[in-house]
C-alpha positions as CSV (number, residue, x, y, z in Angstrom):
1,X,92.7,107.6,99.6
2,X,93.7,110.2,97.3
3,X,97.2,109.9,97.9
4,X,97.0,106.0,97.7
5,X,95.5,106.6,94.5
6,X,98.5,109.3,93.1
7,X,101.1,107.0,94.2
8,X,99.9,104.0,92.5
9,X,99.1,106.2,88.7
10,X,103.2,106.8,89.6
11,X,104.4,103.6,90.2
12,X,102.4,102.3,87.6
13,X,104.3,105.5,85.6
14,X,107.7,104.5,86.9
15,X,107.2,100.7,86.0
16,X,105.8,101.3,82.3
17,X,108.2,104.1,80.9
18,X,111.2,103.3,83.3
19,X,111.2,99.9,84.3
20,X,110.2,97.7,81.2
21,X,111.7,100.2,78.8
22,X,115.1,99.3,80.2
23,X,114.0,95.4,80.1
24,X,113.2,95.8,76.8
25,X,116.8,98.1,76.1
26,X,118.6,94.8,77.1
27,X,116.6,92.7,74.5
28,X,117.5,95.1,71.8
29,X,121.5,95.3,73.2
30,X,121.2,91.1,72.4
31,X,121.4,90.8,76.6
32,X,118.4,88.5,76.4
33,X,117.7,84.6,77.7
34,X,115.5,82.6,76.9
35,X,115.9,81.4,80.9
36,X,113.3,82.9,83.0
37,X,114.8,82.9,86.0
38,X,118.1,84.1,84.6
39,X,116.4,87.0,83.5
40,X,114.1,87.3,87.0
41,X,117.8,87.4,88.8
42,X,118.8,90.4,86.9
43,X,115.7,92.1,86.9
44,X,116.0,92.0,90.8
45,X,119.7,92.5,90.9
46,X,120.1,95.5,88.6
47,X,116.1,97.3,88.1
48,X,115.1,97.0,91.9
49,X,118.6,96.4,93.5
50,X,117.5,93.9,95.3
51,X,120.1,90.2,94.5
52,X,119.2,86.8,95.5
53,X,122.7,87.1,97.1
54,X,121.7,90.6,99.7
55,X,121.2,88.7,103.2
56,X,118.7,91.1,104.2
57,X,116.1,89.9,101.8
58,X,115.1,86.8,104.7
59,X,115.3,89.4,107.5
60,X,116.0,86.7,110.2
61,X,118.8,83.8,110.2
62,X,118.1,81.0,108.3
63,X,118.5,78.6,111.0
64,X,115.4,80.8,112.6
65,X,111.8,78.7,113.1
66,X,109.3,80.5,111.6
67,X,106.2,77.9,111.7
68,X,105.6,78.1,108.3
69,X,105.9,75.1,106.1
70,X,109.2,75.4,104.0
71,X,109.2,78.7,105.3
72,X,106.2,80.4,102.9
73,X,108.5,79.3,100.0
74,X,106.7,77.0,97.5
């Protein structure tokens, strides 16, 4: 439990001073949107390198069933 416990005080460490500092280092460089999910695509693409666009993100085809309505997407 301990180490459960350390690694969450660090990602919670990492996502304060790392993570938002650089969202808010975009608003202050005038790189801000008033368009949520403009904004949700970069913080995916560029803080957790992780695009809309990587085909990896599904992890199986997309013609795969996987007996979940719409697929667990709402």
């Amino acid at each position: 439990m301990k180490s459960f416990e350390a690694a969450m005080a660090l990602d919670t460490v990492r996502n304060e001073y790392i993570l938002h500092s650089q969202i808010h280092q975009w608003f202050m460089e005038g790189n801000q949107t008033k368009n949520v999910e403009i904004l949700n695509q970069q913080v995916y693409a560029q803080l957790f390198l992780t695009p809309s666009s990587d085909p990896w993100l599904g992890l199986f085809p997309s013609d795969s069933y996987s007996a979940i309505d719409n697929d667990g997407i709402r």
